[in-house]
C-alpha positions in Angstrom: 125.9 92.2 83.7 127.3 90.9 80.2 124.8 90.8 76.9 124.2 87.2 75.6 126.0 87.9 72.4 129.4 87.9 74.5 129.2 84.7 75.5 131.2 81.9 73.4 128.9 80.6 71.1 131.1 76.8 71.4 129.6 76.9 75.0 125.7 78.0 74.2 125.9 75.3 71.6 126.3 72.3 74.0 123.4 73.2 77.0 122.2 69.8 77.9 119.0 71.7 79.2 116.9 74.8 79.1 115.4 75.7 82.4 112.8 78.6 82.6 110.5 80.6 84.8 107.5 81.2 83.5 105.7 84.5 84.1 107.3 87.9 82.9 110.4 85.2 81.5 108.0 83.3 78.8 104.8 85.3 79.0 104.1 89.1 77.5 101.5 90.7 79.8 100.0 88.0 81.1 99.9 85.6 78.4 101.8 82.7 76.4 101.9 84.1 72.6 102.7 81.7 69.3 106.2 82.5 69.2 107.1 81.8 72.6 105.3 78.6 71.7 107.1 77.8 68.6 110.4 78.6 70.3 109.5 75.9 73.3 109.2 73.5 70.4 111.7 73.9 68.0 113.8 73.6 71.5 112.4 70.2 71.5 112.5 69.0 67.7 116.3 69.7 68.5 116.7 67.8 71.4 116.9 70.2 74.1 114.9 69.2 76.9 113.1 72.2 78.4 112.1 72.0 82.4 109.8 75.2 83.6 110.5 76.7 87.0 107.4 78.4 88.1 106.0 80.1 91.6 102.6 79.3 90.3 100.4 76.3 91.9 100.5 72.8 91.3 96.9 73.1 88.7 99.1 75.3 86.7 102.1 73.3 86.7 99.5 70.1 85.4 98.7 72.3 82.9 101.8 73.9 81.3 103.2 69.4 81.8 100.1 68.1 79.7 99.9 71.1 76.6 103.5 72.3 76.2 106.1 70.9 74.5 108.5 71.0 77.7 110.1 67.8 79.3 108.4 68.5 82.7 107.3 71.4 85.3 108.8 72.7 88.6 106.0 74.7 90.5 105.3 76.3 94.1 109.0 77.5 93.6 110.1 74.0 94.3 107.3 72.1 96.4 106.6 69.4 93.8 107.4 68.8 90.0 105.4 67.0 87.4 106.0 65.6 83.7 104.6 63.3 80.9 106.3 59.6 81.2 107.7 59.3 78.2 107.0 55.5 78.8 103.3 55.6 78.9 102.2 59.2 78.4 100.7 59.9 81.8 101.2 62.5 84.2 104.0 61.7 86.7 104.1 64.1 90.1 106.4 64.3 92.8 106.8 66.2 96.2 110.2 67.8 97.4 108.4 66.4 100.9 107.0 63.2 102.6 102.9 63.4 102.9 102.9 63.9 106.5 105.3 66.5 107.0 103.5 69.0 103.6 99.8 68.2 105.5 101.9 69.5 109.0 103.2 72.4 106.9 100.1 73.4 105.3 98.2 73.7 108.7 101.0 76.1 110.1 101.2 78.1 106.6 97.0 78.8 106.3 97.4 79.9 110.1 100.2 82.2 109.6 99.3 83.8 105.9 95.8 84.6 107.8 98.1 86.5 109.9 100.2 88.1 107.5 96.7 89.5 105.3 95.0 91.1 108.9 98.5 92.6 109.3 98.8 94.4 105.5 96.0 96.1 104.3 94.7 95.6 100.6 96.3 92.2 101.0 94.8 88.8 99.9 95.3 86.0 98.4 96.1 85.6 94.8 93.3 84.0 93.0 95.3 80.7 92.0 96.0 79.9 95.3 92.7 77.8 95.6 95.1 75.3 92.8 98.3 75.6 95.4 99.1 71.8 97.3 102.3 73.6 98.9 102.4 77.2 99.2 100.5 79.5 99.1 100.6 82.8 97.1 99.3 87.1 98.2 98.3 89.0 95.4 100.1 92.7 95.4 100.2 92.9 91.2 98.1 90.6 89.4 94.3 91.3 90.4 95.1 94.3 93.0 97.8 97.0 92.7 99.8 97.6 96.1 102.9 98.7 95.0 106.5 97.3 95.4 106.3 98.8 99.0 103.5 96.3 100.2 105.0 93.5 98.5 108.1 94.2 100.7 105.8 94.2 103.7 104.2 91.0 103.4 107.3 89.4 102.6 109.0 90.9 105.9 105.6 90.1 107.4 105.7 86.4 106.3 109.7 86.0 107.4 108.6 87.4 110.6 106.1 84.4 111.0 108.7 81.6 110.0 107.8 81.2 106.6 110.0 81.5 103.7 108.7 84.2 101.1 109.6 85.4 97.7 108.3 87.9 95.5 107.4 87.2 91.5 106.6 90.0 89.3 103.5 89.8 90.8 103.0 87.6 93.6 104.8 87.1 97.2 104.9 83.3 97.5 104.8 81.5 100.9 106.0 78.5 102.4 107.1 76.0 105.2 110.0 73.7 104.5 113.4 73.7 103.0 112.6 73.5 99.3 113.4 76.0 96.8 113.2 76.7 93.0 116.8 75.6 93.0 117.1 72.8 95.5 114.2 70.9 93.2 115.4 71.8 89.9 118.6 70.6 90.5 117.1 66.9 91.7 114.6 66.6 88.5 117.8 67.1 86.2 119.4 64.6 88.4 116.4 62.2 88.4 115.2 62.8 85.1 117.6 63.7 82.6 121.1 62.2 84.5 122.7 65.8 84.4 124.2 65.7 88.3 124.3 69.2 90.3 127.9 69.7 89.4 127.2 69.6 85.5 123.9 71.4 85.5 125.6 74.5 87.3 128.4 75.0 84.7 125.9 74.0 81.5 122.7 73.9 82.0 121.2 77.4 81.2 118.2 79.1 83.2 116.1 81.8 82.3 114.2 84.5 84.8 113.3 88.1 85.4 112.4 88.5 89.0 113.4 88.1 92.5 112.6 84.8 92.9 114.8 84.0 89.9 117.3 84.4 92.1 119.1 81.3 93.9 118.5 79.8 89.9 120.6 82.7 88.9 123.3 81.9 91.9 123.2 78.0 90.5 123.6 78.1 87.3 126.9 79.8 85.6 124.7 80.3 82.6 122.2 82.3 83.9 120.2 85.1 81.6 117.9 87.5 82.1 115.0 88.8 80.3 115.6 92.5 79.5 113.0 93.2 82.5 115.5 91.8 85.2 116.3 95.1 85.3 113.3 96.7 86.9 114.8 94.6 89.6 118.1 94.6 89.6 118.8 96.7 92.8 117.1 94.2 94.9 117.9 90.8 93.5 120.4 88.7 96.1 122.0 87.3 92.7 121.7 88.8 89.6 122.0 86.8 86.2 125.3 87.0 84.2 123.9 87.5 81.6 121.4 89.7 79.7 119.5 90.2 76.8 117.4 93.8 75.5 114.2 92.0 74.6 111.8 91.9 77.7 109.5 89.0 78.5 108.5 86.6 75.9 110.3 88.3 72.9 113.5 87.8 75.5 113.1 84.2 75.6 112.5 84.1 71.9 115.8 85.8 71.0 117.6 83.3 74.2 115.9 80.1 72.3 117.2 81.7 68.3 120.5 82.2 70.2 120.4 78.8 71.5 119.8 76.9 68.6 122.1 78.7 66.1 124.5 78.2 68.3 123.8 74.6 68.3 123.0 74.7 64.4 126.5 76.1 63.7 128.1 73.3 65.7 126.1 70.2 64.0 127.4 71.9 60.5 131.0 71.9 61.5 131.4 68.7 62.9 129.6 67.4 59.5 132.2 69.6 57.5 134.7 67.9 59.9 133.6 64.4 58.9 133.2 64.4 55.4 137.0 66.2 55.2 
């Protein structure tokens, strides 16, 4: 684990694209505050397209696409993205599978999450699930408080079942199919902004602070944590190279400033440069 500040400030300044997860990574306690806000648009007003990676359910993810100033939203840890076309203005949505196959998958996944919540008690599911198209998502933080020990339950419950299952700050999210957080994020910088997989791993930078941060934190070389990645350290498959002290939102605050001076510092010496 290396602080931000170590890393060569020549590199920070040319990130083609900011990827980020969204709760405990942009939020403070639960909620979006001015600065994280402002920091999301100044990344913008400087040309830095800004893609959210986010667990949460596809109502969420229209909502984050329509009022932030980011280029587009991954959500249900990969199951379907959206964005604003910057042609017309509309909302744009796509699925990481065909029709059929996410109706087949959904009919296995209710079946086997009813198992999963008669099999840990205090379970249930969280209350944006009702919003969810792909996966759905049990509560063991948010509205109830089961501990880190249930969390690990259901999620060994779920993998016992077939499904794939991660755990958020404050969620275990569940799924059939062979989407992830990483698989899609990968494609929509593909699709979207023409940075192929091989760029986006070495430039591209990604922000989290949880376990399901993780295969983002494997992809990308320029991968940071929020100074609460470390509640979690000991049990994330791939840990981010990089860290910063702030936790949560004030975190990606002090990423964003880092960013963007960075990037500042470089526009002014190439202008030195040319006027020489």
């Amino acid at each position: 684990m290396a602080d931000l500040s170590t890393l060569s400030a020549a590199r920070l300044a040319r990130v083609p694209a900011f990827l980020s997860d969204v709760d405990g990574t942009l939020t403070t306690r639960g909620e979006l505050t001015a600065q994280v806000v402002g920091a999301l648009e100044s990344l913008r007003d400087a040309g830095v397209p800004c893609v959210l990676v986010t667990g949460r359910p596809a109502g969420f993810g229209e909502l984050l696409a329509r009022m932030l100033p980011v280029h587009g939203v991954v959500a249900e840890n990969g199951g379907l993205w959206l964005r604003r076309s910057p042609r017309t203005g509309r909302l744009e949505k796509g699925y990481a599978e065909r029709a059929d196959v996410r109706r087949r998958h959904r009919g296995w996944l209710v079946e086997r999450v009813g198992g999963v919540l008669a099999e840990v008690p205090g379970a249930r599911l969280s209350t944006d699930s009702a919003y969810t198209e792909i996966d759905l998502a049990i509560d063991y933080g948010e509205e109830v408080s089961l501990g880190q020990g249930a969390a690990e339950r259901i999620e060994r419950a779920c993998r016992a079942r077939g499904l794939r299952a991660v755990r958020s700050s404050v969620h275990v999210n569940a799924w059939v199919g062979r989407f992830d957080k990483r698989s899609t994020a990968l494609r929509y910088l593909d699709r979207f902004l023409g940075i192929s997989p091989r760029q986006a791993r070495t430039r591209c930078l990604y922000l989290g602070d949880s376990l399901n941060d993780a295969p983002l934190f494997d992809a990308f070389s320029l991968s940071v944590g929020v100074g609460n990645v470390r509640d979690v350290w000991d049990a994330l498959a791939h840990k981010p190279r990089f860290v910063v002290p702030e936790r949560e939102g004030q975190g990606a605050v002090a990423v964003v400033r880092a960013l963007l001076g960075a990037r500042t510092k470089r526009l002014s010496t190439q202008r030195e440069h040319r006027t020489e």
